[in-house]
C-alpha positions in Angstrom: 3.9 -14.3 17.9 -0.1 -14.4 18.2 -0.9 -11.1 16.1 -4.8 -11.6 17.5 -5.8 -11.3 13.4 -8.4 -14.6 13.4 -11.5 -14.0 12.3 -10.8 -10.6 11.8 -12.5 -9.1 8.2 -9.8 -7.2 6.2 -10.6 -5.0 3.0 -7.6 -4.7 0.9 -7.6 -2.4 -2.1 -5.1 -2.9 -4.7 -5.0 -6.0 -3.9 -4.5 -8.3 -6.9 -0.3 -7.7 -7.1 2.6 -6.2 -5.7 2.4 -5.1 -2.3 -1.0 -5.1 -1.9 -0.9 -8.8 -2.9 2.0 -8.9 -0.2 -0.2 -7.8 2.6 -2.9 -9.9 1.5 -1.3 -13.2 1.7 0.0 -12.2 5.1 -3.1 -11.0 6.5 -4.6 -14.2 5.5 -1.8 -16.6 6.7 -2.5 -14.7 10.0 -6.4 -16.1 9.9 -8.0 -13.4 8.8 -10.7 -13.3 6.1 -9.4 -11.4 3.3 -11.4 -9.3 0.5 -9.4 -8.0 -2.4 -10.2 -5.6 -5.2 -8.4 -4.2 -8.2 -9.4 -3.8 -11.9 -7.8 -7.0 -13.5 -10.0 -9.6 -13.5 -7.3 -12.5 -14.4 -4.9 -10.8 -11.9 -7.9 -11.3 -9.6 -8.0 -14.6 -9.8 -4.8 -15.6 -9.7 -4.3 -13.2 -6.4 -7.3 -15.0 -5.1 -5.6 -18.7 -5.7 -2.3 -17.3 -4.2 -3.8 -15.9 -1.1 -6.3 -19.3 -0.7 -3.2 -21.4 -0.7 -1.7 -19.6 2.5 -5.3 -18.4 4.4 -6.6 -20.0 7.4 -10.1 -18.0 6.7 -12.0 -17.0 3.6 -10.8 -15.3 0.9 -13.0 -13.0 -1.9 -11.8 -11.0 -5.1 -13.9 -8.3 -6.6 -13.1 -6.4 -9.8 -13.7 -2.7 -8.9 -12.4 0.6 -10.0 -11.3 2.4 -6.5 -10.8 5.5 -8.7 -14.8 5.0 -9.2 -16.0 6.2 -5.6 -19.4 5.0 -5.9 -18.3 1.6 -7.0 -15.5 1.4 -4.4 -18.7 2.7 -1.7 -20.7 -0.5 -2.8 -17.4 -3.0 -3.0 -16.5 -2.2 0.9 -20.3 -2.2 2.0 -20.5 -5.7 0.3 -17.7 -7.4 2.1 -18.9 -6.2 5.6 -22.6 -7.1 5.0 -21.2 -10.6 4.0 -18.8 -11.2 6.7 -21.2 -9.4 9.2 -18.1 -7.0 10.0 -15.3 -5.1 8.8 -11.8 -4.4 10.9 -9.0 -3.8 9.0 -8.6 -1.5 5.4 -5.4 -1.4 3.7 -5.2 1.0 0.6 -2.4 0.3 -1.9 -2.5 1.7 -5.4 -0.2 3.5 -8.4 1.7 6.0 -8.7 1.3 9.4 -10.7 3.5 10.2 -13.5 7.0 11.4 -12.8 8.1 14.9 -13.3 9.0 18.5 -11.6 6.6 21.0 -10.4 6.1 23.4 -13.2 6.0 20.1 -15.8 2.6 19.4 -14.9 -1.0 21.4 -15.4 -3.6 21.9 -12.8 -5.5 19.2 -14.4 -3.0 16.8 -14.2 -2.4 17.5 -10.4 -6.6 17.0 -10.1 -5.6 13.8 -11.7 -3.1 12.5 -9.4 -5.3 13.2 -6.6 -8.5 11.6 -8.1 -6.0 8.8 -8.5 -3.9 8.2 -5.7 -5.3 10.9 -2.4 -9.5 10.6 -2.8 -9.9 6.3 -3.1 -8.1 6.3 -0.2 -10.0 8.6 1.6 -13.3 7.4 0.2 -12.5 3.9 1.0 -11.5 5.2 5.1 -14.8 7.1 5.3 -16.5 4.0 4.4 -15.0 1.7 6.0 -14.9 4.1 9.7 -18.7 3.1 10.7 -18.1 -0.7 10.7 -14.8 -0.2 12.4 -16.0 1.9 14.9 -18.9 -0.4 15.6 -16.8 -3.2 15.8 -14.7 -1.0 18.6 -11.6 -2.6 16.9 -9.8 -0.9 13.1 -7.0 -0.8 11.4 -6.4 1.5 8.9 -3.1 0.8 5.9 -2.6 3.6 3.6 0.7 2.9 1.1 2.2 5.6 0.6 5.9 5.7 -1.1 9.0 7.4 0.2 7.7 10.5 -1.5 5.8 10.7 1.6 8.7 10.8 3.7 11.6 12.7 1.2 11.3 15.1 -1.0 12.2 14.7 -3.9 12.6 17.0 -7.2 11.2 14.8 -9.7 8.1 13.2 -8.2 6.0 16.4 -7.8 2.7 14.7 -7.9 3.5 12.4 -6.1 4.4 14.2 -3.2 1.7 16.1 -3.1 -0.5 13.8 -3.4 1.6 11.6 -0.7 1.7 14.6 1.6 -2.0 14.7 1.7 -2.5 11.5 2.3 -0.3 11.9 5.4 -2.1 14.4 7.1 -5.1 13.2 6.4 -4.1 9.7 8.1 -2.9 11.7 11.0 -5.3 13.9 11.6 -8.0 10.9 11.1 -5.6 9.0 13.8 -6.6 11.8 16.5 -9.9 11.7 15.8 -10.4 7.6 16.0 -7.5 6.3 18.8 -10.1 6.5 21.6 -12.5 3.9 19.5 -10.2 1.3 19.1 -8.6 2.4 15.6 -5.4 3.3 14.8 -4.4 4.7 11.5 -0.5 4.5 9.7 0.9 5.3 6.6 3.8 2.9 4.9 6.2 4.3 3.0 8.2 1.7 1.0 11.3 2.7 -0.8 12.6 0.0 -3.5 11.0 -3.2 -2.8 10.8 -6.1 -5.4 7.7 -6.3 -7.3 6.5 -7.0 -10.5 6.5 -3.2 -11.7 10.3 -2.9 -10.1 10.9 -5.9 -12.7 9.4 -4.4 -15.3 11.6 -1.4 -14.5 14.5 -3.4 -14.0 14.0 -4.8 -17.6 13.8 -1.7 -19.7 17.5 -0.9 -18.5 18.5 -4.4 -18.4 21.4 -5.3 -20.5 21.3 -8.9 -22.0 17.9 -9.5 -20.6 19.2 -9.8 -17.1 17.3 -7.7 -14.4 20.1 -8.8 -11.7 22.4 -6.0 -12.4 20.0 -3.1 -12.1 17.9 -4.5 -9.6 21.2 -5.1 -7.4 22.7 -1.2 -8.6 18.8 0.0 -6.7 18.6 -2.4 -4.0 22.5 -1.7 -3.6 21.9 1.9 -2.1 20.9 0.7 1.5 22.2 0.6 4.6 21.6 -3.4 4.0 22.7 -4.0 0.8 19.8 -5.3 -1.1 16.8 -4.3 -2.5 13.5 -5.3 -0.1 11.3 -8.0 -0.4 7.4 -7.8 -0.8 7.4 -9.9 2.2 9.3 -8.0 4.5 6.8 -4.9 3.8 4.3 -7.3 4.3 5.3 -8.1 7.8 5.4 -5.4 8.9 2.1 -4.2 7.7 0.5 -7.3 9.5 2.3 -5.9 12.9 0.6 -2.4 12.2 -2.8 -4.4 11.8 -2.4 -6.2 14.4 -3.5 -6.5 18.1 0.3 -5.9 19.2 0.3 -3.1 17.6 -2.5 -1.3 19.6 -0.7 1.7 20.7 1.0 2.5 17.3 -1.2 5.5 15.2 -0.4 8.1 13.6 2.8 7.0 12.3 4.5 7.4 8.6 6.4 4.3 8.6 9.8 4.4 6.1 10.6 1.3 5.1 13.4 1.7 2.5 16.3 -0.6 4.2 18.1 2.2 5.7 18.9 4.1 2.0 17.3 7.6 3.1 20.3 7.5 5.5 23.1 7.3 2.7 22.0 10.4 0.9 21.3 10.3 -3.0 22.3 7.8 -5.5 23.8 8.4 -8.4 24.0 5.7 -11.0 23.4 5.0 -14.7 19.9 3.3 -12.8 18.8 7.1 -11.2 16.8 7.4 -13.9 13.9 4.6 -12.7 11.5 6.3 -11.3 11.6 5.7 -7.4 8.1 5.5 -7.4 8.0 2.7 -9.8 9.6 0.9 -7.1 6.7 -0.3 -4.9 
């Protein structure tokens, strides 16, 4: 399947591992040129090596701070006044800490907001002129499944995750009839390096297998997800074929929202230290 991604300029924040690194090596196996940015400069450039290996266009790595709006303002307006263009961003990022409502102060909720809901915001309003000139945009925020499910124990996260929602929805009205669509991926437990890590703190014996097959084991398939699977379908979304798809909060957590809740010894990882 053509997905009509050649020469197309993507922005992808968060970049430099995990998912974000996921969507980057697709979007560049598609043709595209691909700009990433994150914070770790040697993560950087092994991302950058990665992604080269696979791309049929040009690849760049920037060390920004998306958290730093300013900075994130001057990263995005870089990449299009290089590339002459910009036409697809894709927002991936951490997590807030884990915890119930009351557990957290109204600074900390300003926290998970400046952290996780305003880059991702910033980074759209920036990047919505080039799109919109170019009559073409894709828009990729990654959520979690907090975005989708509520759940007890990731309060800022949700929150932060619902905003994020509506704001890609109500953006999605306001762009469709330029050419942009706007979506929202919601991964549930998909195997990255943090999941690993995770994995590894309540490994026994040093082997991850057993927890990582206990998390990946509460889905309708069986398994825990793959970085490329998310990633394939995060190409579709910013793709050509996917022109009349906006709007949407996408769940992709191998069917485990539809067996109700786990309970393991592994309940305790954080499911937002999954993606």
């Amino acid at each position: 399947m053509d997905l009509g991604l050649d020469g197309k300029v993507a922005l992808v924040a968060g970049g430099s591992s995990g998912l974000g690194l996921a969507m980057a090596k697709e979007l560049a196996a598609e043709g595209a040129h691909v700009a990433i940015g994150a914070r770790d400069r040697d993560r950087l450039a092994a991302a950058e090596r990665a992604i080269s290996v696979l791309a049929r266009g040009q690849v760049t790595a920037t060390s920004v701070d998306i958290t730093d709006q300013a900075a994130a303002r001057r990263w995005a307006e870089d990449v299009a006044a290089r590339f002459g263009a910009m036409h697809i961003l894709a927002v991936s990022g951490g997590s807030p800490p884990v915890g119930t409502a009351s557990q957290f102060s109204t600074a900390e909720y300003q926290e998970a907001l400046d952290g996780t809901f305003l880059p991702a915001v910033n980074l759209a309003l920036t990047a919505l002129p080039y799109l919109r000139a170019a009559g073409w945009g894709r828009i990729l925020f990654v959520a979690s499944e907090a975005a989708v499910i509520p759940t007890a124990s990731l309060a800022l996260s949700g929150a932060a995750r619902a905003g994020l929602t509506r704001f890609a929805q109500s953006l999605a009205a306001e762009v469709g009839r330029d050419g942009i669509t706007v979506n929202v991926l919601a991964p549930g437990a998909t195997r990255t390096e943090m999941v690993e890590r995770a994995a590894a703190r309540l490994a026994e014996d040093g082997d991850i297998e057993a927890p990582l097959l206990a998390i990946g084991g509460h889905s309708a398939v069986g398994r825990i997800g793959r970085p490329d699977e998310f990633a394939a379908v995060a190409a579709f979304l910013a793709s050509e074929r996917a022109s009349y798809v906006t709007g949407g909060v996408h769940l992709l957590d191998g069917g485990a929202s539809v067996l109700g809740q786990q309970v393991t010894q592994y309940t305790a990882v954080p499911k937002d230290t999954y993606t």
